[in-house]
C-alpha positions in Angstrom: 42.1 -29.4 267.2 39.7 -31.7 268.6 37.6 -34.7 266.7 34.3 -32.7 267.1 35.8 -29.6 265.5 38.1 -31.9 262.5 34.7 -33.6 262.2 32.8 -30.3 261.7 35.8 -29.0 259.3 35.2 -32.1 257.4 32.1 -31.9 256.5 32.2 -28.4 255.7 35.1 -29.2 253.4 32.6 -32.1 252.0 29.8 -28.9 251.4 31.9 -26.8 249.7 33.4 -29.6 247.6 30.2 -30.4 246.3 28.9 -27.3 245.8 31.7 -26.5 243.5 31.4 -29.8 241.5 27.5 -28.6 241.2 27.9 -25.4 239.9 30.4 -27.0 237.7 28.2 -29.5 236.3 25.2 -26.7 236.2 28.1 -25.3 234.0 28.5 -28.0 231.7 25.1 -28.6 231.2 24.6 -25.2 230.2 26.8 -24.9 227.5 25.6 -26.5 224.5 27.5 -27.3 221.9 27.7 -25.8 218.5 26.3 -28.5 215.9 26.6 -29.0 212.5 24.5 -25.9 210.5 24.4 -23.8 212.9 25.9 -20.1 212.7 29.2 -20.0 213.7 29.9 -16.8 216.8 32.2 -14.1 216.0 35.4 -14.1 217.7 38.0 -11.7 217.6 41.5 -11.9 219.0 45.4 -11.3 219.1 47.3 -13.8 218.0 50.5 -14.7 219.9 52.4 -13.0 216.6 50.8 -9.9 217.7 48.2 -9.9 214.4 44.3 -9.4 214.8 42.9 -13.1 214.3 38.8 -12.8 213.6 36.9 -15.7 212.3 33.0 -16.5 212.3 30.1 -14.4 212.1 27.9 -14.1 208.9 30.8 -11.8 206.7 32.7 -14.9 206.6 34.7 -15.7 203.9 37.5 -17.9 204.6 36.8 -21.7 205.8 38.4 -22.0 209.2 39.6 -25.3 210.7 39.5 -23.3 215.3 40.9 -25.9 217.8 40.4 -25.0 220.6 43.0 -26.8 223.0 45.2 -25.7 226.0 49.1 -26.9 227.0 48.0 -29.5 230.2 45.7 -31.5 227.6 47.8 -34.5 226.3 45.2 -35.4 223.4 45.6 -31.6 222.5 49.3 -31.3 222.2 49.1 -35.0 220.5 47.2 -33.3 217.8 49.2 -30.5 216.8 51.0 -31.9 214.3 47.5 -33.4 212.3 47.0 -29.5 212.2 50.2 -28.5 210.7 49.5 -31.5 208.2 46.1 -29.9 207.5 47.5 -26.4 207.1 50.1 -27.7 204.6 47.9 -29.6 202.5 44.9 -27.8 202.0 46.1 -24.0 202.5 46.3 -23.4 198.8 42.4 -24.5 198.7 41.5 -21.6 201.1 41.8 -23.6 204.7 42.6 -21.3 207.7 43.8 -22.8 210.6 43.4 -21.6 213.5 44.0 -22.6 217.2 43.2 -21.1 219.9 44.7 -21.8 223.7 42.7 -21.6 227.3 45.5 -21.9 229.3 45.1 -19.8 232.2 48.1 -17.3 233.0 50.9 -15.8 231.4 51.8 -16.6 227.1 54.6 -18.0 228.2 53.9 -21.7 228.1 51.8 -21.2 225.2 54.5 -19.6 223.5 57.0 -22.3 224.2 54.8 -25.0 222.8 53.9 -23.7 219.9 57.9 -22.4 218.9 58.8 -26.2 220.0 56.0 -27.1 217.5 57.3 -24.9 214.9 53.7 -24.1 213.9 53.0 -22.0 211.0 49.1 -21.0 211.6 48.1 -18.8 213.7 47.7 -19.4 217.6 46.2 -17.3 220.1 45.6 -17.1 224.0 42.2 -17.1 225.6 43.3 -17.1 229.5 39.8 -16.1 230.1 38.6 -18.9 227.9 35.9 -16.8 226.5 35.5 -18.8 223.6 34.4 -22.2 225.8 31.2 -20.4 226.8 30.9 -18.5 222.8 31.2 -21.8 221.5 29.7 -24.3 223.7 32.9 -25.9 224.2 32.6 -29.2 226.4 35.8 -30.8 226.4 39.1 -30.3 224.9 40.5 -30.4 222.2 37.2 -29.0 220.1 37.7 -28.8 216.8 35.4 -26.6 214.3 35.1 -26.6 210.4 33.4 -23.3 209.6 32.8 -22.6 205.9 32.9 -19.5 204.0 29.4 -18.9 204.7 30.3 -18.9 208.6 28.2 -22.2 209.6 29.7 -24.9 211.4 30.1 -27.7 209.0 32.1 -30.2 211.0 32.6 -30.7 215.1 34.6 -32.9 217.0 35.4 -33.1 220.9 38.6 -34.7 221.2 41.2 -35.7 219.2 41.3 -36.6 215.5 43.5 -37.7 213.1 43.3 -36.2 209.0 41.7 -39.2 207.7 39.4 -40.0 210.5 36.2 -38.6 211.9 34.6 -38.0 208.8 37.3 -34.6 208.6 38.4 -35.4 205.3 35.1 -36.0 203.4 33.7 -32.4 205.4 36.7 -31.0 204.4 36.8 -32.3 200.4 32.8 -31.0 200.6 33.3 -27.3 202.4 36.8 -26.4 200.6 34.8 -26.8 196.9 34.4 -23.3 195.0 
């Protein structure tokens, strides 16, 4: 290949780079984020167990702790554990947690994290990641505290631990009968 033609391939590489990071970014900036009060989407599933997993909407009932999360994300697989803890502790007060994976592919890494995890709530694989766009996810981990009258009562983008991030308090507050 000669210089002019590397030099054209270049910078056609440089375009198309840019474009992507654009539309990616248009992307991003589109999504908004669910806040605090607003309605919660409906999302319907299969959990990895096989089981229909449905949380959200207005006929809520349940208050749901969804993290949404994925296998390459070190702050999400950090985290796992903190919602195990949470499942343990406040499952007899009506929590539900649920996670949810956007892993693209196969289960099978999924799968083998969670089983390595020995997690006991329910987990279920998004490799479309439809949920990112339903729920104005912007980063990973996102975690959600819907109450039982399906309105988000708690967000956080990135990591947390039980007794930080203001978790417990929205917890102790949406978990009252």
């Amino acid at each position: 290949m000669n210089q002019r033609c590397a030099v054209g391939l270049c910078a056609t590489l440089v375009m198309v780079a840019m474009s992507a990071c654009d539309r990616a970014s248009r992307t991003v900036a589109q999504a908004t984020p669910l806040v605090v009060g607003a309605p919660a989407p409906a999302y319907t599933t299969t959990a990895l167990t096989g089981g229909a997993l449905s949380f959200g909407g207005v006929a809520a009932h349940d208050v749901v702790l969804l993290n949404v999360w994925a296998t390459w994300c070190t702050s999400c697989r950090e985290e796992f554990h903190e919602l195990e803890r949470l499942r343990a502790v406040y499952a007899s007060r009506g929590l539900r947690v649920v996670a949810v994976s956007v892993d693209q592919g196969g289960d099978l890494k999924v799968r083998q994290f969670v089983a390595a995890q020995k997690s006991t709530f329910p987990v279920a694989h998004d490799r479309d990641a439809k949920i990112t766009s339903l729920y104005g996810v912007v980063g990973l981990p996102a975690t959600y505290l819907i109450g039982r009258d399906g309105r988000v009562k708690w967000t956080l983008t990135g990591s947390f631990l039980v007794d930080s991030a203001g978790l417990a308090h929205a917890l102790e507050r949406t978990l009252q009968p």
